[in-house]
C-alpha positions in Angstrom: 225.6 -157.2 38.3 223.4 -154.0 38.4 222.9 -151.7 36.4 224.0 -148.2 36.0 220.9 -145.5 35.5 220.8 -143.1 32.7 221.9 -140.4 35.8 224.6 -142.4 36.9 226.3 -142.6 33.7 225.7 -138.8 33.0 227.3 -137.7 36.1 230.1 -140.1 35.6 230.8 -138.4 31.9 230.8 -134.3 33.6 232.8 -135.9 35.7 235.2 -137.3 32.8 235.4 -140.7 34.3 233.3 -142.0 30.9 233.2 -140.6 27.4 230.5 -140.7 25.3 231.4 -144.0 23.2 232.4 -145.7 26.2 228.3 -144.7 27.4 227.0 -145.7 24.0 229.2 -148.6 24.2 227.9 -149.8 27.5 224.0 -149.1 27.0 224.8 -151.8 23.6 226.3 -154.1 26.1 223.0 -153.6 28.8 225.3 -152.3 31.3 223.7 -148.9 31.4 219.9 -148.5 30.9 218.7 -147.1 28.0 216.0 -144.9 29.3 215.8 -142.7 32.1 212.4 -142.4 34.3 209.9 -140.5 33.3 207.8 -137.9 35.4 204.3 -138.7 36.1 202.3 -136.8 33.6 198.4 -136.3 34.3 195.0 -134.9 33.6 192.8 -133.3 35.3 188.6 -135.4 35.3 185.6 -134.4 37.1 188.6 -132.5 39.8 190.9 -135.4 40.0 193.7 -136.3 38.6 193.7 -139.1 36.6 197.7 -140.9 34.7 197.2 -142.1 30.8 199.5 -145.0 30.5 200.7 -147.3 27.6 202.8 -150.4 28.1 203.4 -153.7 25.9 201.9 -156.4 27.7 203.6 -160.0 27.1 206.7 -158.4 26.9 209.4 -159.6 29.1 211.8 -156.9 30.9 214.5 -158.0 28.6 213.3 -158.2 25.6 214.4 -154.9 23.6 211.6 -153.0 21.9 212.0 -153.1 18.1 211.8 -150.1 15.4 207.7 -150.5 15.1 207.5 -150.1 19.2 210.0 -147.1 19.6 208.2 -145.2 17.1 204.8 -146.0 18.8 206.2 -144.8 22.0 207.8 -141.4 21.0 204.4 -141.4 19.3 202.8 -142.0 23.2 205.1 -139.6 24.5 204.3 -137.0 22.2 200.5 -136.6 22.5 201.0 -137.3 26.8 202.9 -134.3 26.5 200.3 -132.5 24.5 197.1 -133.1 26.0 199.0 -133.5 30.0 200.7 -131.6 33.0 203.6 -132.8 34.8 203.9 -133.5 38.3 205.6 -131.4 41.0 
């Protein structure tokens, strides 16, 4: 069975077909996705544009990130956002 995207899910609740519980209930169960994609975020270097990126290596697809690494990826998010444009 595959999964329903973050989008999905959202356009499904406007649309009444899904409350929010039922959403929160089904992101618990893994049948929604937790995140939704991010934009590509980049800096500019010597004229050319150059992505930061910060991943867990070792870490299987679905094995859930615990307290420690949530915190360290808002952290991640936080300074891309600073010190980064967004892509068109």
């Amino acid at each position: 069975m595959g999964r329903i995207t973050v989008k999905e899910a959202e356009e499904l609740r406007k649309a009444g077909t899904l409350s929010d519980k039922t959403i929160t209930d089904l992101q618990t169960r893994g049948i929604i996705s937790n995140r939704t994609r991010a934009t590509k975020r980049y800096m500019l270097i010597d004229g050319k544009k150059v992505y930061p990126t910060m991943y867990f290596r070792a870490l299987g697809k679905k094995t859930p990130l615990n307290k420690d690494a949530k915190a360290l990826r808002e952290e991640w998010i936080n300074i891309l956002t600073k010190h980064t444009k967004e892509e068109k």
